[in-house]
NUTOR-867684 format. One line per 4 residues: number of its first residue (from 1); their letters; for each residue x, y, z of C-alpha. Coordinates in pm, whole numbers. Each point is the difference from the previous one (the first is absolute). Layout:
N
NUM> a> X,Y,Z ~ ...
//
This chain:
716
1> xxxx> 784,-1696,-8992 ~ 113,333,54 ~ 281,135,-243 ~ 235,282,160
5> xxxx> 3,308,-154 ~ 363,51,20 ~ 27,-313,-112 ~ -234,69,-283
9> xxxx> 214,283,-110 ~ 313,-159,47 ~ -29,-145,-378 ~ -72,304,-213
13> xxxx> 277,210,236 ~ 228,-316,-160 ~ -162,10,-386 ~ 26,428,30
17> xxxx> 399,-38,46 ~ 23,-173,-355 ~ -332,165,-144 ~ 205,294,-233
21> xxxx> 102,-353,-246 ~ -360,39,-115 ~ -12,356,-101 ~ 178,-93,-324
25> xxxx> -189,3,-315 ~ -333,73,91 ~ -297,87,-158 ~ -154,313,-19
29> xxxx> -179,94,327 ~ -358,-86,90 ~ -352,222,-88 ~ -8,286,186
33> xxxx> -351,117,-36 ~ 10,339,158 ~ 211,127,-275 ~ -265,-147,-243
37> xxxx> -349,214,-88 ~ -269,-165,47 ~ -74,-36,-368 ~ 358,-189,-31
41> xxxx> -132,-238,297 ~ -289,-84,-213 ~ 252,-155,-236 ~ 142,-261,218
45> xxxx> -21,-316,-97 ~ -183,-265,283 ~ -75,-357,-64 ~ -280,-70,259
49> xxxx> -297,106,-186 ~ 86,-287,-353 ~ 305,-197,137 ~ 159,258,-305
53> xxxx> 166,268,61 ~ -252,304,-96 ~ -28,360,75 ~ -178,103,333
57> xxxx> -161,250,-119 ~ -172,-266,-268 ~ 31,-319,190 ~ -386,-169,-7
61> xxxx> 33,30,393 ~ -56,231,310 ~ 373,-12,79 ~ 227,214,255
65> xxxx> 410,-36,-32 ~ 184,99,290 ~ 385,1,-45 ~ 283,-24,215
69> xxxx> 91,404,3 ~ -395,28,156 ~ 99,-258,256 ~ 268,166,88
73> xxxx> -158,360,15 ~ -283,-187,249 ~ 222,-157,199 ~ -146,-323,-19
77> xxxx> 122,-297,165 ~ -176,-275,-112 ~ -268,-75,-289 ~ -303,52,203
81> xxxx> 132,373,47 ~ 51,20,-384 ~ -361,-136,-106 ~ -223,184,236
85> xxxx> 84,299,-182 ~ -187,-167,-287 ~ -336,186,-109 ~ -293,-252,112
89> xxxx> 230,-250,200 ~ 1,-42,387 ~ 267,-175,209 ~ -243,-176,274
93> xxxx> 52,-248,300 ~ -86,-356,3 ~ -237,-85,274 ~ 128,-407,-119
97> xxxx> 315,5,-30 ~ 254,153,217 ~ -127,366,-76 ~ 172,-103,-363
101> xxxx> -46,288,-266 ~ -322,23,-187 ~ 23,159,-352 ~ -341,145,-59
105> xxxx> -112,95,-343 ~ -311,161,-29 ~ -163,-147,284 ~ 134,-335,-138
109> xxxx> 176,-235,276 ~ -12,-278,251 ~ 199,-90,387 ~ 261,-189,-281
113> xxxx> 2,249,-241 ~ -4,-237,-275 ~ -200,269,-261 ~ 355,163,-106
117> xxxx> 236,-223,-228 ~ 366,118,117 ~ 266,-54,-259 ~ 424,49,44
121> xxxx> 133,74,-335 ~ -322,-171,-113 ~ 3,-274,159 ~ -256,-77,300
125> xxxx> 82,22,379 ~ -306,-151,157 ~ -37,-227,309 ~ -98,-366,-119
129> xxxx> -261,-56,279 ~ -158,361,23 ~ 22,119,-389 ~ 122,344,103
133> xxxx> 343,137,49 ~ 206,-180,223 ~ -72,-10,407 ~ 155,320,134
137> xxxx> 175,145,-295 ~ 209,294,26 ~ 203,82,-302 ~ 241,254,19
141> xxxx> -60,316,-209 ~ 416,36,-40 ~ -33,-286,-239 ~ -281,94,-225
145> xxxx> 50,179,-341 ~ -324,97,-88 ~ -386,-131,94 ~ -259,-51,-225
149> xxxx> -369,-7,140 ~ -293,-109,-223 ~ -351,84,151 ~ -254,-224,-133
153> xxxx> -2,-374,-154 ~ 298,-161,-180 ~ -66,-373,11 ~ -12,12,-359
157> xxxx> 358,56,5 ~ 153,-170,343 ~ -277,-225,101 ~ -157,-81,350
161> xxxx> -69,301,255 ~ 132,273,-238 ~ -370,90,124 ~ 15,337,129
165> xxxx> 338,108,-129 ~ 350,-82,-37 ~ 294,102,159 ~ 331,-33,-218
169> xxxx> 348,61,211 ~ 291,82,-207 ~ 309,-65,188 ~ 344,126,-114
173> xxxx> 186,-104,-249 ~ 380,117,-121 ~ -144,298,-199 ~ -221,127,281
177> xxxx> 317,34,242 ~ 243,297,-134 ~ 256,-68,333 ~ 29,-244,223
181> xxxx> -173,185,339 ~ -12,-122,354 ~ -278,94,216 ~ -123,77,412
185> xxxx> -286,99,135 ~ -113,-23,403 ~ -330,225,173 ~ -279,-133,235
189> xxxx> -114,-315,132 ~ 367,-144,-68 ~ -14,-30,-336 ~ 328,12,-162
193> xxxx> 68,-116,-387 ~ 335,-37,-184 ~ 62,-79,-401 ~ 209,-27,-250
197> xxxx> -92,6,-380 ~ 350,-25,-227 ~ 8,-81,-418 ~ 239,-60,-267
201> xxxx> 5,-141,-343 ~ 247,-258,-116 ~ 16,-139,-350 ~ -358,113,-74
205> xxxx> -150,-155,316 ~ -129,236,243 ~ 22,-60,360 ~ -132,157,257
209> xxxx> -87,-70,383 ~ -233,134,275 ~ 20,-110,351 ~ -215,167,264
213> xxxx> -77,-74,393 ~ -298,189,197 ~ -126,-64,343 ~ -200,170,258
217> xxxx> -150,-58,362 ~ -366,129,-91 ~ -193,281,111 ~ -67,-76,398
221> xxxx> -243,250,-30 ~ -218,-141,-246 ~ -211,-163,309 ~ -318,-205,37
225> xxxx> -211,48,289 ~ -205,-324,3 ~ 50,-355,-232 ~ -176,-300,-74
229> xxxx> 152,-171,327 ~ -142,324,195 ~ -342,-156,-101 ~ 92,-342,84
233> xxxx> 98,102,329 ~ -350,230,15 ~ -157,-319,-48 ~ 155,-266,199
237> xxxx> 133,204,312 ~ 401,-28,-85 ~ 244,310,-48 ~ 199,-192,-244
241> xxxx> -11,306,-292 ~ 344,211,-79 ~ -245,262,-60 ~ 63,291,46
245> xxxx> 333,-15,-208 ~ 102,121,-382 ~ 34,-203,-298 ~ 288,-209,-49
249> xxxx> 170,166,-333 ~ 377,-102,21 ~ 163,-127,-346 ~ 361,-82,-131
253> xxxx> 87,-27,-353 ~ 197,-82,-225 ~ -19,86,-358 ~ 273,-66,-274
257> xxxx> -40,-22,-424 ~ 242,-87,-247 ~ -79,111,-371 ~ 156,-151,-278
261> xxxx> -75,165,-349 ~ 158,-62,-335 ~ -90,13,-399 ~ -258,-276,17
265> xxxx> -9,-144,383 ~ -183,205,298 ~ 79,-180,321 ~ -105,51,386
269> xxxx> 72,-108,290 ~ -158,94,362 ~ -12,-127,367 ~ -220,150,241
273> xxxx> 51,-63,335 ~ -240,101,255 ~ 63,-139,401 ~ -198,97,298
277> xxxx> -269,217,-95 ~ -262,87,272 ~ -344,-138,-83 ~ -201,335,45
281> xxxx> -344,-63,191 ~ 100,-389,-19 ~ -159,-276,-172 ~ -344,-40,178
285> xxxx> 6,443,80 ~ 182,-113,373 ~ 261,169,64 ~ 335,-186,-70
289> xxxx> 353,184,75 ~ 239,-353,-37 ~ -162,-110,-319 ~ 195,63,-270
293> xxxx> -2,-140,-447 ~ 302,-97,-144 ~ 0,25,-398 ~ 265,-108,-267
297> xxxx> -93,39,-364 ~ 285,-54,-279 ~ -84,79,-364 ~ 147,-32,-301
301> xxxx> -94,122,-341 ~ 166,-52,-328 ~ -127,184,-347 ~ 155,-85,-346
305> xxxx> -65,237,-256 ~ 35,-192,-339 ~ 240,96,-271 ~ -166,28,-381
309> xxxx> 36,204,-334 ~ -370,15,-37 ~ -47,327,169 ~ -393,-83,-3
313> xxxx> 26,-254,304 ~ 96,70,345 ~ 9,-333,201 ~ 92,-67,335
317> xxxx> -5,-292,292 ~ -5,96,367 ~ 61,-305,268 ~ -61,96,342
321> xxxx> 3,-185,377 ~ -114,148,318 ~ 64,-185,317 ~ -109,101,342
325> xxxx> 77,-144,358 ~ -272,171,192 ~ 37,-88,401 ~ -275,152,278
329> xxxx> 1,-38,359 ~ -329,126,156 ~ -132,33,352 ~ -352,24,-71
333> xxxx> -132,63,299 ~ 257,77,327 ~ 112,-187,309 ~ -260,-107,205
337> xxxx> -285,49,-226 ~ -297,-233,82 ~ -235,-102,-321 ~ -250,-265,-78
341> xxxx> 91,-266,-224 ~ -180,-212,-232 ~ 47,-381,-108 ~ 242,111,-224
345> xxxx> 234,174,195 ~ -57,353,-133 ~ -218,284,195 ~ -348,-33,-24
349> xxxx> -255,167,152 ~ -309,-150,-132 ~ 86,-335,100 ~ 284,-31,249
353> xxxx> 130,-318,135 ~ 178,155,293 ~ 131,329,131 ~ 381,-13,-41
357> xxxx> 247,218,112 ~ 327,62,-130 ~ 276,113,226 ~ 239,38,-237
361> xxxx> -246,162,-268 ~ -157,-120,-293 ~ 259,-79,-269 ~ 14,-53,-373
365> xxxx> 319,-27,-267 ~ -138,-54,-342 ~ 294,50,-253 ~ 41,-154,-350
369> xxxx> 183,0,-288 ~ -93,75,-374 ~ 138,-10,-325 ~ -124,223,-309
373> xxxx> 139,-92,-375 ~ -145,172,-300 ~ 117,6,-384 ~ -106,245,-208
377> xxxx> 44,32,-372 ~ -111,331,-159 ~ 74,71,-358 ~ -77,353,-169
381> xxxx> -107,72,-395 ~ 73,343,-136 ~ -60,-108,-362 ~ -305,174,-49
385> xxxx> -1,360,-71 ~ -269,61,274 ~ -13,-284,213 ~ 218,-102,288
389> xxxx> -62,-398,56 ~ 106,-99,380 ~ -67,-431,38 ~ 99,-155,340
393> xxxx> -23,-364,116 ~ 175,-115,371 ~ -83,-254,219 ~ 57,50,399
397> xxxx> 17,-224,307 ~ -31,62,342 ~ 56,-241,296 ~ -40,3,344
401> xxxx> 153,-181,300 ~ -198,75,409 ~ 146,-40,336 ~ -136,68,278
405> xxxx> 46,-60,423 ~ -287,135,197 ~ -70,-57,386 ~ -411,-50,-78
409> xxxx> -204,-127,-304 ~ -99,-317,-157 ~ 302,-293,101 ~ 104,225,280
413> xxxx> -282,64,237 ~ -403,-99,19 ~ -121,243,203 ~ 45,-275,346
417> xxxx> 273,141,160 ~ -12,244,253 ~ 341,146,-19 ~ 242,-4,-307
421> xxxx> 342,115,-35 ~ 196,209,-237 ~ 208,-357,-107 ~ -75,19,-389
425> xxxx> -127,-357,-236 ~ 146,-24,-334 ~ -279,-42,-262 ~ 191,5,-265
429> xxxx> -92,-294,-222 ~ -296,-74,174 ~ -392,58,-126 ~ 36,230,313
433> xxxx> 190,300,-167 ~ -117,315,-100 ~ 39,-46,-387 ~ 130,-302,-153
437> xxxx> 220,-46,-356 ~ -69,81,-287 ~ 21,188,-356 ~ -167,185,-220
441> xxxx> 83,41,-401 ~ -94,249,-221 ~ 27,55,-398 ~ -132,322,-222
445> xxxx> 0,68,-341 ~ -73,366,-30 ~ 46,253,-369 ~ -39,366,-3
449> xxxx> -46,257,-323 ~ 82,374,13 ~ -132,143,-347 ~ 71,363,-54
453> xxxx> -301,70,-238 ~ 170,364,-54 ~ 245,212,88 ~ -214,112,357
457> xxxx> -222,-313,89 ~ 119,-360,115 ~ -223,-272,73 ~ 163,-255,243
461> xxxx> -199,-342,-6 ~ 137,-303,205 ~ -116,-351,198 ~ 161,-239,166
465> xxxx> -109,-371,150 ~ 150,-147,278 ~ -122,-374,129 ~ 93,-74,388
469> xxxx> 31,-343,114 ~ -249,74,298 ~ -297,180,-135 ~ -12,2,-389
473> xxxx> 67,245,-236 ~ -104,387,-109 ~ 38,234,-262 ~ 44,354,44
477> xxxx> -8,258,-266 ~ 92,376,-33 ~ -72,322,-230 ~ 163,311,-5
481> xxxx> -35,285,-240 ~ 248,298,78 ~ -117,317,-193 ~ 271,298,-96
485> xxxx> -290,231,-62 ~ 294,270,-7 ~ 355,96,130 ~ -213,107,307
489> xxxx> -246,-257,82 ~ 10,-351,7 ~ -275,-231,79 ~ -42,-389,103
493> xxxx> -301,-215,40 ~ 147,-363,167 ~ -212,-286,67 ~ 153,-350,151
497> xxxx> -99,-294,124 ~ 196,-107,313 ~ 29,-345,228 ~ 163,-77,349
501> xxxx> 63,-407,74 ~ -95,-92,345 ~ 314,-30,199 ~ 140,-309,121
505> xxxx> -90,106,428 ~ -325,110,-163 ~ -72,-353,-142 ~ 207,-192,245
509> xxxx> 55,52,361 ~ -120,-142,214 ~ 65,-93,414 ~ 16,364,5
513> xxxx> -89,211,289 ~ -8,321,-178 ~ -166,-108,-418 ~ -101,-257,-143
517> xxxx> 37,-109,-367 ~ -309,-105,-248 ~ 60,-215,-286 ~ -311,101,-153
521> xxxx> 68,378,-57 ~ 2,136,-381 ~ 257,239,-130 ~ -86,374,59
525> xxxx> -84,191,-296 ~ -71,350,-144 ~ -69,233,-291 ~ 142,353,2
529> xxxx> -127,304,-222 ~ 281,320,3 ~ -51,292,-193 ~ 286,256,29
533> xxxx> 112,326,-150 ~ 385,182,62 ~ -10,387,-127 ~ 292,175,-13
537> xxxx> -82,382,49 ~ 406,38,-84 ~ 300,-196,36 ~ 59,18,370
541> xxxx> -416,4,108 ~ -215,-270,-56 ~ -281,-189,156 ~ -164,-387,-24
545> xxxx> -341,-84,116 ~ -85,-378,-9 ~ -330,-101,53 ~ -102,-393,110
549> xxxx> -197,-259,30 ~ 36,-354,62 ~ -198,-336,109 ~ 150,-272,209
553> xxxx> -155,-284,74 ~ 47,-321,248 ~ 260,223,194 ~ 158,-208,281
557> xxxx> -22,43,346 ~ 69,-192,336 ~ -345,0,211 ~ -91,-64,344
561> xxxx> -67,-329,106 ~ -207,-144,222 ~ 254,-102,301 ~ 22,396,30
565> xxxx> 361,-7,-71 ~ 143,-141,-331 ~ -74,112,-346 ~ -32,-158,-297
569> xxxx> 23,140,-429 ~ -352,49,-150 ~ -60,161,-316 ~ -175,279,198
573> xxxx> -134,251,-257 ~ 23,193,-304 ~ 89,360,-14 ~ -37,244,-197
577> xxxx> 178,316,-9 ~ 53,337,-189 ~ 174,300,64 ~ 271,266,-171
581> xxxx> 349,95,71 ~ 107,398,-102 ~ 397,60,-23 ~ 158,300,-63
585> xxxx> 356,41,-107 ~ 203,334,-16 ~ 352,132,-57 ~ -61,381,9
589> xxxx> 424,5,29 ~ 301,-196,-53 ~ 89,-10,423 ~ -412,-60,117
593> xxxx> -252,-310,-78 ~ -271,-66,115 ~ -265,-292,-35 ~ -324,-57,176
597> xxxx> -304,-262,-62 ~ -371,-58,155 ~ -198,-345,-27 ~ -338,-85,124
601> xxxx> -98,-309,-2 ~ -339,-175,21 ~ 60,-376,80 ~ -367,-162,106
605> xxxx> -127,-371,53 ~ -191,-95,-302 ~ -261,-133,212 ~ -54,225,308
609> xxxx> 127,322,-141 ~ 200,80,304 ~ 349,123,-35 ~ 265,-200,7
613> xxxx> 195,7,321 ~ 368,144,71 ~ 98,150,-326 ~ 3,356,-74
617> xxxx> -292,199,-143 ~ 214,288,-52 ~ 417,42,-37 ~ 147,358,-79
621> xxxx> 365,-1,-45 ~ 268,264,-103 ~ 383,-26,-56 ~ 197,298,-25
625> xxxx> 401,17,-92 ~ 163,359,59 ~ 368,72,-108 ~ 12,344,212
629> xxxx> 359,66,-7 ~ 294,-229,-229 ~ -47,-349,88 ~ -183,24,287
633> xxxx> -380,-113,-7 ~ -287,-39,201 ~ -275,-246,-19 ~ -370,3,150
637> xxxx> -228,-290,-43 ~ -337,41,114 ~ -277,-225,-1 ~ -391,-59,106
641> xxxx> -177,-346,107 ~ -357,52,27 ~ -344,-180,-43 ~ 98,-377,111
645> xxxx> -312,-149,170 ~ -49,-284,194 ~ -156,-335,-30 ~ -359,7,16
649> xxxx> 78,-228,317 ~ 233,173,136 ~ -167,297,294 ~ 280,180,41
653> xxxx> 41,312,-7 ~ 86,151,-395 ~ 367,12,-120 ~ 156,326,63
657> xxxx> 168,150,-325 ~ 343,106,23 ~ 252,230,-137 ~ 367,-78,-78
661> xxxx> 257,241,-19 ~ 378,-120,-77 ~ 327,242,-51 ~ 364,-92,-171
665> xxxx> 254,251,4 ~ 292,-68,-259 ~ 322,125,-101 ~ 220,-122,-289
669> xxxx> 388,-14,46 ~ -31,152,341 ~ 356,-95,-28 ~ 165,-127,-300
673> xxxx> -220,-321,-100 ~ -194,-6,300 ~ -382,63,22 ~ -158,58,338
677> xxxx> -423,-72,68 ~ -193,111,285 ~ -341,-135,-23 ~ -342,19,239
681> xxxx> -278,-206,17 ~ -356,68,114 ~ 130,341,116 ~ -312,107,119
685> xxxx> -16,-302,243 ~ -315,-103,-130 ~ -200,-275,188 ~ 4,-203,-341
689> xxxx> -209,-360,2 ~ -64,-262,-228 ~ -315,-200,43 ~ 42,-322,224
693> xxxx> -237,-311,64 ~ -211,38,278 ~ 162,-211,225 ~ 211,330,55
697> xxxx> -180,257,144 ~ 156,264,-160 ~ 135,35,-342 ~ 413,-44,-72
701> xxxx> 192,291,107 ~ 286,81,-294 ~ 327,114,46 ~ -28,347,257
705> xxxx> 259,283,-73 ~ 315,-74,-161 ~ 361,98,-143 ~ 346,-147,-133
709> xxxx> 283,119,-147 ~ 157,-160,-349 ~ 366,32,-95 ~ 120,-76,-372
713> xxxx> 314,-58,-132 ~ 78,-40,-378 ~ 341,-117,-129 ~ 67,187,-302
//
């Protein structure tokens, strides 16, 4: 279901009207870290690396911060903009779902990109069936306060597939809005976003509200010559194939949070909507233009802080619910596709009981529902003079509901009839459907020291168990010993020990024309070495070099099967990987800032030694912020993709590397309280591509040239 932009708008134009009632009795306004030095950043206080709020400079992590003022100066729209500015972290495609972002960390990732735990306000956002972040998220960068990224293992601290890293979203709260501010912004491929973002504080509660709406047709440029129906049609002598024709890349949403802080109680509240969102290359790599996914996720989180006069504990209970209504319609293959079909209704080529065609195309509309509850209790002892004492226990459930109509498949179709129609069966219910009910509960018991043996050196020790009601239980330990050696350098040597749980699709589905589930898969796992050292060479230069290396094991992966078609989670390999990331930060004057990083990564198979497919060998980045006249500024982001190879299966030709070049232009009070932003991306019109499965000849084009203008309006 489409939403109208005017429409869209039409409540924030109503909320602006009334929006100067919260400008009374605000808080102070929000970090602004260009007028900070770089030794002052070091100083700010992130929770990511403990669950404690600690120093970044001395966290045991390799962490990055980016806050809102950086988002702005970027001109970011969403939070895949924001985090592949991240040293060592590439924004990829998913060749298994939809084209869905992939956050790779250090060569670290899968089509479901379930190796990154992301958190809102702590809390986790992941899709029940896939274990990564939800199906075709887009979260607005208006509503974010600040991002903390964690490179490395944390399931010490949060658990299951903190495996590569973890993402942390801040969203804003009263004391991160200073006026309430209403928001445009329109450029190329229709994409057009309004927001609103208003707080107030009333009798010690602070209030505040963020409502944002972004859609866009796509890139019609971003075209594919030949699909996996152009094969089909190779083989079997039909022209059935929307080839040639561009990825479908059309989304609507709908984003809105409502913070509620006081003296003890912290409480969210957040509905995404997201309606008619293209599919990309389509389910099975055919082309599909009318396909769209539908997704509704409401959560709520609620933090109480307790009340005590022993100063020495710090306790706290968070409850928190996640629902999701996740709808797909798919047209696997087009109209008048022809296919063989097995006994059991589903393509097979290796033994077909008939050759079937499809007039109406070959259609599938999997959609379920899911619930995610967790309880957390964390409680914090400062009583020692050295040691800071973090224990946490929580339990968490998730359940999920399929449904599914499908014009082929097991209950619909055996493979007998010559012609079949787009009318759809409802296997909801049935043994028929793609994934039937269930749950899946969870409890952890985890404790955590930081002991300051002196003044310069902290040694940060930690575990944590967590038993799953599917596969058992593991244990998962951490060390980190952060080293002051002087006010110039500061070194860290971080191991941990790090898990992900087989998804639910990965264990479950089944009927599936696409993959398969395996109930007999074990839990990824992996052990990561870090040794890193920050110098300061003054208090606006300084430079961090990180150096890895890390062991996974039983990593899960869908494989080929034999019908040619379908395929089905194995736990394919082990991998092992090292590599270093080099960032350098410096401030040479108030008005200019500029930051710029290098990784290389070595990601291999344990076994065969080859490389690891699709991820980047190599990343240079650079970020530069200019003030060049009184508040105007001009931003230039500029980054490198090289070194991604290809499956050792795979004979195409090698991945080209790209460059990435983006501009914003922006000028404070233009007029009074108004801020305009003029912002390019890919200026250089780069052919950019992200690797694709091989049913697609070539790889996925990304977004070609393009521009929009942002208009800001603050009532102060």
């Amino acid at each position: 279901m489409k939403i109208p932009f005017t429409r869209a708008l039409l409540p924030a134009l109503v909320c602006a009207i009334s929006a100067n009632t919260f400008a009374q009795n605000k808080p102070s306004a929000p970090l602004d870290v260009y007028n900070l030095s770089l030794a002052e950043l070091g100083q700010v206080q992130i929770s990511i690396a403990t669950g404690n709020s600690t120093s970044l400079d001395k966290a045991p992590a390799t962490a990055s911060v980016i806050y809102a003022s950086e988002i702005e100066a970027m001109g970011a729209r969403n939070l895949d903009e924001i985090l592949e500015t991240v040293p060592g972290l590439h924004i990829g495609l998913s060749a298994l779902s939809r084209l869905d972002s992939v956050y790779s960390i250090r060569g670290i990732h899968t089509g479901f990109n379930s190796q990154v735990l992301l958190l809102l306000n702590g809390v986790p956002v992941q899709s029940t069936l896939q274990g990564g972040h939800p199906t075709m998220f887009r979260l607005a960068a208006s509503s974010i306060a600040r991002v903390e990224v964690m490179r490395g293992p944390g399931s010490a601290v949060y658990g299951a597939d903190a495996y590569a890293g973890v993402i942390n979203v801040i969203t804003k709260d009263s004391a991160a809005i200073d006026s309430p501010q209403i928001g445009v912004r329109t450029g190329s491929f229709g994409y057009r976003e309004a927001s609103l973002q208003a707080a107030t504080d009333w009798q010690g509660l602070g209030i505040a509200l963020d409502m944002s709406y972004q859609e866009t047709d796509g890139d019609s440029s971003r075209h594919v010559e030949a699909d996996f129906q152009s094969s089909l049609d190779a083989s079997l002598n039909t022209k059935a194939s929307l080839a040639p024709g561009h990825l479908s890349t059309r989304y609507h949403v709908w984003d809105t949070h409502v913070a509620l802080s006081s003296e003890h109680w912290q409480v969210n509240l957040w509905n995404w909507l997201s309606t008619d969102a293209g599919v990309g290359a389509g389910a099975a790599q055919a082309l599909d233009m009318d396909g769209y996914d539908d997704n509704h996720l409401i959560m709520g989180d609620a933090t109480y802080q307790f009340g005590s006069g022993n100063s020495s504990w710090d306790n706290s209970i968070r409850l928190s619910h996640l629902y999701s209504d996740h709808t797909t319609q798919f047209n696997l293959l087009p109209d008048g596709v022809k296919v063989p079909i097995g006994s059991d209704g589903n393509i097979n080529f290796a033994k077909p009981a008939g050759l079937v065609t499809f007039p109406d195309g070959l259609k599938g509309n999997p959609g379920q529902t899911t619930n995610d509850t967790q309880l957390e209790f964390v409680s914090i002892y400062n009583g020692f003079e050295s040691h800071r004492i973090r224990f946490s226990i929580g339990s968490r459930r998730q359940s999920f509901d399929g449904n599914e109509t499908k014009n082929f498949g097991p209950g619909v179709i055996n493979g007998t009839q010559p012609i079949v129609s787009g009318t759809l069966t409802d296997v909801t219910g049935t043994p028929f459907v793609y994934l039937n009910d269930g749950s899946r509960k969870v409890s952890f018991l985890s404790v955590q020291d930081e002991w300051k043996l002196n003044q310069d050196l902290t040694l940060t020790s930690g575990v944590r168990y967590d038993k799953y009601s599917d596969f058992g239980g593991t244990t998962n330990p951490r060390l980190a010993l952060v080293w002051a050696l002087n006010e110039s350098l500061t070194t860290k040597l971080l191991y941990g020990s790090a898990f992900r749980a087989p998804s639910i699709s990965e264990l479950y589905f089944k009927n599936n024309p696409v993959s398969l589930g395996n109930p007999d898969l074990n839990p990824e796992t992996i052990n990561t070495l870090e040794w890193s050292f920050n110098y300061r060479f003054n208090p606006n230069l300084q430079t961090t070099l990180t150096l890895f290396r890390y062991k996974a094991q039983d990593m899960i992966e869908f494989l080929a099967d034999a019908n040619g078609v379908t395929k089905t989670a194995q736990n394919a390999r082990d991998q092992d990987g090292h590599g270093y990331e080099l960032e350098f930060s410096w401030k040479p004057v108030p008005q200019f800032r500029v930051g710029t990083s290098y990784s290389f990564d070595d990601p291999t198979d344990a076994k065969t030694g080859a490389t690891v497919p699709d991820a980047p060998g190599r990343q240079l980045k650079l970020n530069a912020d200019w003030e060049f006249t009184k508040n105007w500024f001009f931003n230039t982001q500029i980054e490198r993709v090289a070194d991604r190879a290809r499956a050792t299966t795979d004979k195409r030709p090698e991945i080209n590397d790209y460059n990435w070049i983006n501009f914003t232009l922006r000028a404070k009070d233009l007029l009074p309280d108004l801020d305009l932003s003029l912002a390019v991306r890919n200026a250089a019109d780069a052919d950019a591509r992200e690797p694709s499965s091989g049913r697609l000849v070539k790889d996925y084009p990304l977004e070609s040239r393009s521009g929009w203008v942002e208009l800001k309006y603050s009532f102060k």
